[in-house]
VEXDREN-2710 file (C-alpha; in Angstrom, 1 decimal):
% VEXDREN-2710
k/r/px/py/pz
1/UNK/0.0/0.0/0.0
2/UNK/1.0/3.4/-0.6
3/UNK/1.9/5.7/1.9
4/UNK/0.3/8.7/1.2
5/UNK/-0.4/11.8/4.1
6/UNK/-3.0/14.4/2.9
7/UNK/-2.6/17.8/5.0
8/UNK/-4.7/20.3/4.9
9/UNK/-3.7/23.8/3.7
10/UNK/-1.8/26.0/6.2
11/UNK/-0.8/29.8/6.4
12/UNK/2.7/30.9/6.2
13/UNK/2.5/31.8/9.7
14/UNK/5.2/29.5/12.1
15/UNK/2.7/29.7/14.7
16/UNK/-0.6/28.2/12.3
17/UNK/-2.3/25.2/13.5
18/UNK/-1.5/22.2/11.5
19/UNK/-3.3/19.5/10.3
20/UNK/-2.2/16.5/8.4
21/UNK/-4.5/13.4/7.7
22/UNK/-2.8/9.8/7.4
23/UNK/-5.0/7.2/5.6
24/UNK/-2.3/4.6/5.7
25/UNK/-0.7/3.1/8.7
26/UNK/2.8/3.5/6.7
27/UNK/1.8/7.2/6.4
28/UNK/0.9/7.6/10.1
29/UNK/4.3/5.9/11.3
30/UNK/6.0/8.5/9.3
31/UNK/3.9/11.6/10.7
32/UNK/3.7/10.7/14.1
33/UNK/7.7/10.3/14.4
34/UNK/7.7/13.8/12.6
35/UNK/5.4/15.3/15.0
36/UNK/7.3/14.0/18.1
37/UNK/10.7/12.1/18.8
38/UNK/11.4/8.6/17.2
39/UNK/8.7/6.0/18.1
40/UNK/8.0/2.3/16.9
41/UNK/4.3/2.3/16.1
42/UNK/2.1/-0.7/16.0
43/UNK/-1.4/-1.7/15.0
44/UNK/-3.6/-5.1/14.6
45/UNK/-5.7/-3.4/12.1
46/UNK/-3.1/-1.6/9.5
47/UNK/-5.7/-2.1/7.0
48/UNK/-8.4/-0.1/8.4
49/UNK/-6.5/2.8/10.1
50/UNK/-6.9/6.1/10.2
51/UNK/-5.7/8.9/11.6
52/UNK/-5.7/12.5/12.6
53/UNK/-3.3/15.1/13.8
54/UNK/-4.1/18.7/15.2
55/UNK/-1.0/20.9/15.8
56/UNK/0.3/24.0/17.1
57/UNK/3.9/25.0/18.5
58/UNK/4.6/28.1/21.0
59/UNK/8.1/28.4/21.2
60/UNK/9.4/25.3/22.8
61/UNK/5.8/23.7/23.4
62/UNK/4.0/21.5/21.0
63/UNK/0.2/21.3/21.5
64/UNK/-1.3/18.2/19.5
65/UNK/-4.1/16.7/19.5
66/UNK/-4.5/13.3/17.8
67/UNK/-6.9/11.5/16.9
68/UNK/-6.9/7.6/15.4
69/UNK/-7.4/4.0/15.4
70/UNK/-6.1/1.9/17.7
71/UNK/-2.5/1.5/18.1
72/UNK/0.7/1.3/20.6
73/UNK/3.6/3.2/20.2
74/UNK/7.2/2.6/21.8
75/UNK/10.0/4.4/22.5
76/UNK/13.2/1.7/22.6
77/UNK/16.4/2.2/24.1
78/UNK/18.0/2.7/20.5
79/UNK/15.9/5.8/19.7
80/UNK/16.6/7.0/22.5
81/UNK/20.5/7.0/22.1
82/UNK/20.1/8.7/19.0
83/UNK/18.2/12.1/20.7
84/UNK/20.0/14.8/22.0
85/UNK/17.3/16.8/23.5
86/UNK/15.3/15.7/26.6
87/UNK/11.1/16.4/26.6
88/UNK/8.5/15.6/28.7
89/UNK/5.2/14.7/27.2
90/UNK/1.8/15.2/29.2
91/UNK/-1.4/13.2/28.1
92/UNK/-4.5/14.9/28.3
93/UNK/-7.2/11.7/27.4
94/UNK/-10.3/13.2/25.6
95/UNK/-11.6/10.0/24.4
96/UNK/-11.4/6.3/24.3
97/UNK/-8.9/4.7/27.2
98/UNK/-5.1/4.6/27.0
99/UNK/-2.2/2.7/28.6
100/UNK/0.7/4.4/29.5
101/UNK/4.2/2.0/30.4
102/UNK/7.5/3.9/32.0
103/UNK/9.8/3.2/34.8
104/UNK/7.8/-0.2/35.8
105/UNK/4.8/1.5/36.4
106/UNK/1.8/1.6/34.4
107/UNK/-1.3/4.1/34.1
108/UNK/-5.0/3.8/32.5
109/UNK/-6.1/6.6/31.8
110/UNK/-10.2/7.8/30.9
111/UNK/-11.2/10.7/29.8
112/UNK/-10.0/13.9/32.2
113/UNK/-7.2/11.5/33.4
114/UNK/-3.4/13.1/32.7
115/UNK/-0.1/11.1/33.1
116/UNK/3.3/12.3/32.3
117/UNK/6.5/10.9/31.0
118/UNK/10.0/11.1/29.7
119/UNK/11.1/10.9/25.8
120/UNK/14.6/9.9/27.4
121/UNK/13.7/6.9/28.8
122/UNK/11.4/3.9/27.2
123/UNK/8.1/3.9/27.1
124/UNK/5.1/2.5/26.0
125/UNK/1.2/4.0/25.2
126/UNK/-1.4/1.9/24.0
127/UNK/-4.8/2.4/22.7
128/UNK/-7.2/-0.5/22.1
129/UNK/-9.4/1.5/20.4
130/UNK/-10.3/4.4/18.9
131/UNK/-9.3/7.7/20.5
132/UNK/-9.1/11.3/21.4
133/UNK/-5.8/12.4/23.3
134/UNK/-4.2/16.3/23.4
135/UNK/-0.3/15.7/24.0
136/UNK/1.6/18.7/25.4
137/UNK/5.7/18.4/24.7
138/UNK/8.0/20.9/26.6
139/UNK/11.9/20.2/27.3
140/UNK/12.9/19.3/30.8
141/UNK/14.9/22.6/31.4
142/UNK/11.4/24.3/30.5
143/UNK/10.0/23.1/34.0
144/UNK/10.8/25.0/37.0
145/UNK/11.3/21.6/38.9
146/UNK/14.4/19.0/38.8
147/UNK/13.4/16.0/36.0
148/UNK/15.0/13.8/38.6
149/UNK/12.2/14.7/40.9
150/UNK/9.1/14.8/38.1
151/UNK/10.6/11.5/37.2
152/UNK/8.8/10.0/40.3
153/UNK/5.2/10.9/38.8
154/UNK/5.9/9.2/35.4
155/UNK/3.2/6.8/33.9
156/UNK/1.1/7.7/37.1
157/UNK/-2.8/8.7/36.9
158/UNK/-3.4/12.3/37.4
159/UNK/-7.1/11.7/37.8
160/UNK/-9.4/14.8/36.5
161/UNK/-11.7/14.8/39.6
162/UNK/-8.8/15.2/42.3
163/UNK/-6.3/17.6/43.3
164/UNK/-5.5/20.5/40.4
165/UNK/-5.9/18.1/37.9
166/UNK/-10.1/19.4/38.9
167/UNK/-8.9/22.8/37.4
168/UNK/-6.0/21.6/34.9
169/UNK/-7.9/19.2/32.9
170/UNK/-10.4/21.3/31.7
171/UNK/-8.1/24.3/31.5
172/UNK/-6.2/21.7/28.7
173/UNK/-9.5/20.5/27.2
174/UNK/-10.2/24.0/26.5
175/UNK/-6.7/24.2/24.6
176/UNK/-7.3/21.3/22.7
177/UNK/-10.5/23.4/21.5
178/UNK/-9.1/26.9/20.9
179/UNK/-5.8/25.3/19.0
180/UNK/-6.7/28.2/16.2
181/UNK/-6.6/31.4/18.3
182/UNK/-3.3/30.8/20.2
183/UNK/-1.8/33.2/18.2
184/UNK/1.4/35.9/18.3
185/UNK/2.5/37.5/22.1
186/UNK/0.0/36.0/24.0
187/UNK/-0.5/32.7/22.5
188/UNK/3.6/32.2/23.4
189/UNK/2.8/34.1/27.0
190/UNK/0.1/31.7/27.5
191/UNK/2.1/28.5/26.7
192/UNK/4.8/29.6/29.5
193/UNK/1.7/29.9/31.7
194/UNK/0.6/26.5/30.2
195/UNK/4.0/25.1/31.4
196/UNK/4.3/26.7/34.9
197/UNK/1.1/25.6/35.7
198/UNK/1.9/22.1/35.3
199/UNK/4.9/22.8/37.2
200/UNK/2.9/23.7/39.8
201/UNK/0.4/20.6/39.8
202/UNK/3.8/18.2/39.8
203/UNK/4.5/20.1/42.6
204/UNK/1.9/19.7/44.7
205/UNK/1.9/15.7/43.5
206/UNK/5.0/15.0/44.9
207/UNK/4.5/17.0/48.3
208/UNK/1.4/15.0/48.1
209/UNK/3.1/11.6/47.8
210/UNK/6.5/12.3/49.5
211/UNK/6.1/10.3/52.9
212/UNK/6.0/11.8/56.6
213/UNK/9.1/9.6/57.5
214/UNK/12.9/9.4/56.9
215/UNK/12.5/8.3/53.3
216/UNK/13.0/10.9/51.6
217/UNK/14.5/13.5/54.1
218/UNK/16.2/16.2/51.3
219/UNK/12.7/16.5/49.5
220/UNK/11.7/19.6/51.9
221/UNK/15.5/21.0/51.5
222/UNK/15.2/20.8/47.9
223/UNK/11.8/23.2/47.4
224/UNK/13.2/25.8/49.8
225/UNK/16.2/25.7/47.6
226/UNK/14.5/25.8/44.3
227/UNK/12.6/28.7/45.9
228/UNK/15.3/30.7/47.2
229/UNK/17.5/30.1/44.0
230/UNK/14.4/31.5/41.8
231/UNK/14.1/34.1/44.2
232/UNK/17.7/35.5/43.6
233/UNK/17.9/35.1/39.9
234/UNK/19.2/38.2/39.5
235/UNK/22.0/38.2/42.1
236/UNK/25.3/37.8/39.9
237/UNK/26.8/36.5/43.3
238/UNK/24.8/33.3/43.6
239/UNK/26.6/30.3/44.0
240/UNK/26.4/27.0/45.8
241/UNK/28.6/28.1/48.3
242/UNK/25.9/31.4/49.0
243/UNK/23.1/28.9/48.8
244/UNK/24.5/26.5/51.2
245/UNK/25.0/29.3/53.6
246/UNK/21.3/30.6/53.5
247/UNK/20.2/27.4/54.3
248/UNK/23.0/26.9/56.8
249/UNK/24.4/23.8/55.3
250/UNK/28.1/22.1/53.6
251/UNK/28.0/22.7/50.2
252/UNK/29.0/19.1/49.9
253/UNK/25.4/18.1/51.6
254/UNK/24.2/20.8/49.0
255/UNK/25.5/19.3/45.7
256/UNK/23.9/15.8/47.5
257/UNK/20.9/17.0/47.5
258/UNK/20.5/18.0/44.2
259/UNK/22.5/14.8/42.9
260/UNK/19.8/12.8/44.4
261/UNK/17.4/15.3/41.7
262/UNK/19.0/14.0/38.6
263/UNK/21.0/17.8/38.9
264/UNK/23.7/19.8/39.7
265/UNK/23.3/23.0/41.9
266/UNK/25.2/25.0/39.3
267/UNK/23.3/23.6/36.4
268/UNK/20.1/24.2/37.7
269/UNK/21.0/28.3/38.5
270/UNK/22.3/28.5/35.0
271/UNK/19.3/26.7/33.1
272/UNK/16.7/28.7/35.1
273/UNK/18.7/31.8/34.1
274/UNK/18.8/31.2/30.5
275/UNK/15.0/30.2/30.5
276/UNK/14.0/33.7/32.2
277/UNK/16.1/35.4/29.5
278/UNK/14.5/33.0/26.8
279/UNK/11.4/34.6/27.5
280/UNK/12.0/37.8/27.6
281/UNK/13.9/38.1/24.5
282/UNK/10.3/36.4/23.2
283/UNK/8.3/39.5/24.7
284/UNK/7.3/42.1/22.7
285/UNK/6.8/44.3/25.2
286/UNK/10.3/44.4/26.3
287/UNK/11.6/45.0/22.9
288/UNK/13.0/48.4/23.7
289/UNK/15.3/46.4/26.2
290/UNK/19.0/45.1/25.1
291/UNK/20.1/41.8/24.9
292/UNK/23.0/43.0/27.6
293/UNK/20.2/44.0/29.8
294/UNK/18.0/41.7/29.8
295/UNK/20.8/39.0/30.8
296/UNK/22.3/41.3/33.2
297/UNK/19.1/41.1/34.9
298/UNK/18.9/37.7/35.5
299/UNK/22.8/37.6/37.0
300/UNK/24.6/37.3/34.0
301/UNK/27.0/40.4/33.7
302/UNK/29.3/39.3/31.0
303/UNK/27.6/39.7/27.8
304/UNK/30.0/37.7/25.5
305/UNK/29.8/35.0/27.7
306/UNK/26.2/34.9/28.5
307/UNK/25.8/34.6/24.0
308/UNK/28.1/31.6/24.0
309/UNK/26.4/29.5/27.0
310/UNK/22.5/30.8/25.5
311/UNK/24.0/29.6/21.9
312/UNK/25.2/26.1/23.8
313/UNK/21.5/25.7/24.7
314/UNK/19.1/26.8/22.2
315/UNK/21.0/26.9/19.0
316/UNK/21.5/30.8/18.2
317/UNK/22.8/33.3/19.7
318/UNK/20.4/35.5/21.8
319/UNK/20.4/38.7/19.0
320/UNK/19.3/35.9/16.2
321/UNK/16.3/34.6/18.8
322/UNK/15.0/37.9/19.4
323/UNK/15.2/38.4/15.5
324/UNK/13.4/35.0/14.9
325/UNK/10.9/35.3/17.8
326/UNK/9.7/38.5/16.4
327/UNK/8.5/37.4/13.1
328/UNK/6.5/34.6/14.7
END
């Protein structure tokens, strides 16, 4: 059979809503791997598939929805050692059930329910049926929150009717409905917002789950820490050594702590850094702010060296962002 994807016609806008149509199983292999990172796709009923995808990218953060047949899809070892960049993917189910496999737990998930996981390590989503799902794809360094620590909630059921997911799910439902007006400054403003608001519900789901006793005794340390080091951005003097000392611990016990994250402390002061800069060089309304500036107020005062570690991280330097992110 010929593989053969019909999309429908877009505008030369970056920021458009996409759709593209796959009435092959072939054809859907090839645009779901497009749309996402590397997958193995499987069906029972290649012969009667079909298969729809919805999609819009803000900045960093894909928003699609799909809709199809029946079908798993896997993400092996051997894909995975062929991706540089590390995402997480929430599932927001609209329709149908779904199985989601990772780090030897497993989550089924109705409609409402989310569940998150890690493109860097293997997984496995099933549907027996057909289904509805919106799929939201951010890098880790996007989250305000160690992927060491959001590791722990992977393939678990964030029901709709507890917690925030009450006021998250539906907040996402409505973004799979209003894919077409996330346009320009605020449809990019409103994905950050999208993004720290799921920070904020993985948040409260580990408080939730880390237990009273001994077991984990650094979780508590580490969300003071996080919430000093966020609070002091802007200090050019912050260190491990000045964050040890506000929280009257060795930096050795310090570095620990944040080991036990999947981090480093000096990592994790640089990438929140760069992704406060990121986004401002993305707002419009700071326009009539430098480059210079606008790193200098998030603690970086040496310009040519703030361009080379911004350039290590998102591909361009910060000038050729700005540029880029105006004309989208």
């Amino acid at each position: 059979m010929t593989a053969t994807i019909k999309t429908a016609p877009i505008t030369p806008k970056a920021d458009a809503v996409h759709s593209a149509t796959a009435h092959s199983f072939s054809a859907w292999n090839d645009l779901i791997c497009a749309s996402f990172v590397p997958l193995h796709v499987r069906s029972s009923n290649q012969d009667n598939f079909h298969g729809l995808l919805r999609s819009r990218l803000l900045d960093e953060l894909s928003i699609i929805e799909v809709t199809a047949s029946g079908h798993s899809v896997h993400r092996t070892p051997s894909l995975i050692s062929h991706s540089d960049r590390l995402y997480f993917k929430l599932n927001l189910q609209l329709a149908g059930t779904g199985l989601l496999i990772q780090d030897n737990r497993e989550a089924v998930l109705h409609p409402g329910d989310l569940a998150v996981y890690d493109t860097h390590r293997p997984y496995t989503l099933a549907f027996e049926s057909d289904f509805r799902t919106l799929v939201l794809m951010f890098p880790h360094d996007a989250l305000d929150l160690p992927a060491g620590s959001v590791g722990q909630l992977t393939a678990t059921r964030l029901a709709a009717d507890q917690g925030l997911g009450r006021m998250i799910s539906p907040f996402m439902t409505r973004l799979a409905e209003n894919l077409d007006i996330l346009s320009g400054a605020s449809g990019h403003r409103l994905a950050h917002n999208t993004v720290d608001l799921l920070s904020t519900m993985f948040a409260a789901e580990l408080e939730d789950r880390t237990p009273a006793g001994p077991e984990r005794p650094h979780e508590e340390l580490l969300g003071r820490i996080r919430g000093f080091i966020e609070s002091n951005l802007a200090d050019p003097d912050l260190s491990p050594a000045s964050v040890a000392a506000a929280h009257f611990i060795s930096t050795r016990h310090l570095h620990n702590v944040f080991q036990e994250a999947g981090t480093t402390v000096a990592h994790w002061i640089r990438t929140r850094r760069l992704v406060n800069c990121r986004r401002e060089l993305r707002e419009p309304l700071l326009a009539h702010r430098s480059v210079s500036s606008i790193a200098g107020r998030w603690g970086f005062v040496d310009a040519a060296h703030f361009s080379r570690i911004f350039r290590s991280a998102f591909g361009e330097p910060p000038s050729s962002y700005r540029r880029s992110a105006a004309h989208t």
